[in-house]
N, C-alpha and C positions, 0 to 999 in steps of 0.2 A: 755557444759559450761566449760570454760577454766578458770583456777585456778591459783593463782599467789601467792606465800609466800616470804617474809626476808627471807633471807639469815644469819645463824650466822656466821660469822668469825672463831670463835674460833672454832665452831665445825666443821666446814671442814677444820680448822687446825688439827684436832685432828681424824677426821676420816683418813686425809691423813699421820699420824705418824701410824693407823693402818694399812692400805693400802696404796702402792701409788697408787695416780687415784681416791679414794676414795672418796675425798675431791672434784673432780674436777666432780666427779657421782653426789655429792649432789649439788653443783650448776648446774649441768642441762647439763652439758658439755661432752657427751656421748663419742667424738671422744678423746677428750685429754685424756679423762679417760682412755681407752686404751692404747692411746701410754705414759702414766706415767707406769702403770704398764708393760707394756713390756718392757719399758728402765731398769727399776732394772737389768733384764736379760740380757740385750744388753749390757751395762755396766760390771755387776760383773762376768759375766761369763769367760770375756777373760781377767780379771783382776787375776784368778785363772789359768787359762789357761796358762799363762805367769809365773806360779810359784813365785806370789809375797809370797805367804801367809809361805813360807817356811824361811823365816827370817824375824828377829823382823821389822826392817823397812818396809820393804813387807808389812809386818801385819797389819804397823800403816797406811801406804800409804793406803789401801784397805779399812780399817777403817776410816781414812778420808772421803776418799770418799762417802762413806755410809754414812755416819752423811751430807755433805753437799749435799749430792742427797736428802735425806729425808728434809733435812731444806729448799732445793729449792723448793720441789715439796709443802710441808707445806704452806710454803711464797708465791707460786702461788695460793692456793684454798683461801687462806686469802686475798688478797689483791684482785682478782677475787669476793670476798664474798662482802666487800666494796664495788669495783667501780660497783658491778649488784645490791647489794640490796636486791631486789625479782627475782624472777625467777617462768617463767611459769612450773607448777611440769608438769612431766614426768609420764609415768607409772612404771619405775624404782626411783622415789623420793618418797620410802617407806620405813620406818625404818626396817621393817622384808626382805626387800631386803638389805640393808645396813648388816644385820646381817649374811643376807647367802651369801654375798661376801666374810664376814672377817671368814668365815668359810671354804670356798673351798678355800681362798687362802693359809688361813694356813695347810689345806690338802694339796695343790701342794707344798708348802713348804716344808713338813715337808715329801713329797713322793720324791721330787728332793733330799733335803737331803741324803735322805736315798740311792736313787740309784746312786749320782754321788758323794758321799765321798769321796770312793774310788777312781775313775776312775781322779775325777774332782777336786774337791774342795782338798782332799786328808790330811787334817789333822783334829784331834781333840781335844780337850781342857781337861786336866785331873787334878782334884784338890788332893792337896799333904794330906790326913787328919792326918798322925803321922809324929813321929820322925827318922825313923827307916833310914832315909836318912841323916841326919844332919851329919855334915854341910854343905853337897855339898846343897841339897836342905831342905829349914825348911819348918813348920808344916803353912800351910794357901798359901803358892807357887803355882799359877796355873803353867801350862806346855802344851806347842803344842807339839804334839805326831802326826808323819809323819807317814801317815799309807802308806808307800809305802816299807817302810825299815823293811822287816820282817826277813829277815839275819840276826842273831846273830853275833856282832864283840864285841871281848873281849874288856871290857872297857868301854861298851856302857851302858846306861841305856834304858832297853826297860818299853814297858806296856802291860801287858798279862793279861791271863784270869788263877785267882785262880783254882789252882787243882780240889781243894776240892769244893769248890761252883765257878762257873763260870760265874755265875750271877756276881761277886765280880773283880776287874781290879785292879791288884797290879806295883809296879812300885820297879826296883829292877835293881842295874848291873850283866851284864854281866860277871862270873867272867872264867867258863870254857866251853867250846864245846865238839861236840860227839865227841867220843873218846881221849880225853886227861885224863889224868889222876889226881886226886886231892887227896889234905891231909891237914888238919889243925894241926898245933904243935901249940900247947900255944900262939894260936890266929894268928901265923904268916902262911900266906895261900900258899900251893908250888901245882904248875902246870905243870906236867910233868919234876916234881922232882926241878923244879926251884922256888925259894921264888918270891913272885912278892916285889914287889918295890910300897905298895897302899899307896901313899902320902893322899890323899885322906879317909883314913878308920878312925874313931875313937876307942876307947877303953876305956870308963866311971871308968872300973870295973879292977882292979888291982889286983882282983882273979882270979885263971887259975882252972877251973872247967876240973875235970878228965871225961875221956869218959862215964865212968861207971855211972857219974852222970848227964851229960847234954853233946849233942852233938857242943853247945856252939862255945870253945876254940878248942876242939881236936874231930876230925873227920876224916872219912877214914882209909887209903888209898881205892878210889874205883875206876873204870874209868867209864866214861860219857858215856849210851850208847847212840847208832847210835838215830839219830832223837831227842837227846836230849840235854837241856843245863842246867848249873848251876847258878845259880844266889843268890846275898849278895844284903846288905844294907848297907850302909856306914857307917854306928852307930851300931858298930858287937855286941855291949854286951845288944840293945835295937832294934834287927829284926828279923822278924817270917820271915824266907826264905828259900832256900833248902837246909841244916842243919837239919831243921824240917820235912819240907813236903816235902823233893826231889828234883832231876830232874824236868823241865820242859818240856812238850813238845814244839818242835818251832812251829806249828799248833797253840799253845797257841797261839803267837806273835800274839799282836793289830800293835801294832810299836815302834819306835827307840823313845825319846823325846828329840827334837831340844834345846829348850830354854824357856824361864821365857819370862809371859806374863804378868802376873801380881800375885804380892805381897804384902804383910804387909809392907816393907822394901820398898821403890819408886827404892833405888839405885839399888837392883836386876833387876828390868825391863828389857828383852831384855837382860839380862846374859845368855849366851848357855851356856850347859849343858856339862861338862866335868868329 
């Protein structure tokens, strides 16, 4: 006996925001269903490929795309839903097969993720939750973080795996490398004996805390060893960094942070990280 149901619109607009194809399986449409879901692939892959995602515009280009790939493929299972009506069901036109699609897809998803981060896609999203950065970056700041740049260059703000718990990803500059040597004098920080020049640092606190009371303002002299780096926060009288807990290992290094992707503040958008 051959079976026939409407078609909703809205729900295979909506199955096709969870899946592409998804939308295009519940009206009966086996083959398209297919080639919607491989296009995601065919598409974003050499959109990453081609290192857009490594600058803001990159990012938003890539991001465009995504939103009107999904709004296309949506706007086909809809307007498809309309002009068929009903549709002879399938033995695939089952709501527990609908559910174990949007299950294994988000497994390959989230297994692709995982293997081609690195290799592929190559950055990640890290959100700012304190102060200890201001005012280079404030507290709500997301940040793309290049996991390709695991090289320590002075200056740089990386994102690393906390000493102490490494479950935990702190975000911190660069202030010295293996073997230079460091000293804090009454908050002014010298690098193989030379004072840097941190345009960039703040100072809240108008107290110079002696060594004996906090490693704070006045620290060292020690030198950096081999495999190791130092790292500050740019808000020196309000950051847990290596002052406190040390050296860093570079092993730590997740990566460098490119630029602001999105903020509290719209004007920061797409500000790189200096």
């Amino acid at each position: 006996m051959t079976l026939t149901k409407n078609r909703n619109p809205f729900f295979s607009s909506f199955l096709s925001l969870l899946v592409p194809g998804l939308g295009q399986l519940y009206n009966g449409e086996l083959n398209k269903a297919v080639i919607f879901y491989l296009a995601q692939f065919a598409l974003f892959i050499p959109l990453f490929a081609i290192s857009l995602q490594y600058t803001p515009r990159g990012l938003f280009i890539i991001l465009l795309i995504v939103v009107l790939f999904y709004f296309f493929a949506m706007g086909e299972a809809t307007l498809r839903s309309f002009i068929k009506k009903s549709v002879t069901l399938k033995p695939y036109n089952k709501w527990y097969v609908y559910v174990l699609i949007i299950i294994i897809a988000n497994l390959i998803a989230g297994g692709f993720n995982t293997v081609f981060r690195q290799s592929l896609i190559g950055i990640k999203p890290f959100y700012l939750p304190s102060a200890s950065n201001v005012p280079t970056l404030l507290v709500g700041d997301q940040v793309i973080v290049d996991l390709r740049k695991k090289s320590p260059i002075k200056g740089t703000f990386i994102v690393f795996k906390f000493p102490d718990d490494p479950k935990k990803d702190y975000l911190k500059r660069v202030i010295a490398i293996e073997n230079d040597s460091l000293e804090i004098k009454n908050k002014h920080v010298f690098v193989n004996n030379i004072m840097l020049n941190e345009s960039y640092s703040v100072h809240e606190d108008n107290k110079i805390l002696p060594k004996n009371v906090s490693s704070r303002d006045n620290f060292g002299p020690i030198q950096i060893p081999s495999g190791k780096i130092f790292v500050m926060g740019d808000n020196r009288d309000h950051s847990f960094d290596s002052r406190f807990f040390g050296s860093i290992d570079k092993t730590a290094i997740i990566g460098t942070a490119l630029y602001i992707y999105w903020a509290r503040d719209k004007k920061r958008v797409g500000m790189l990280i200096q």
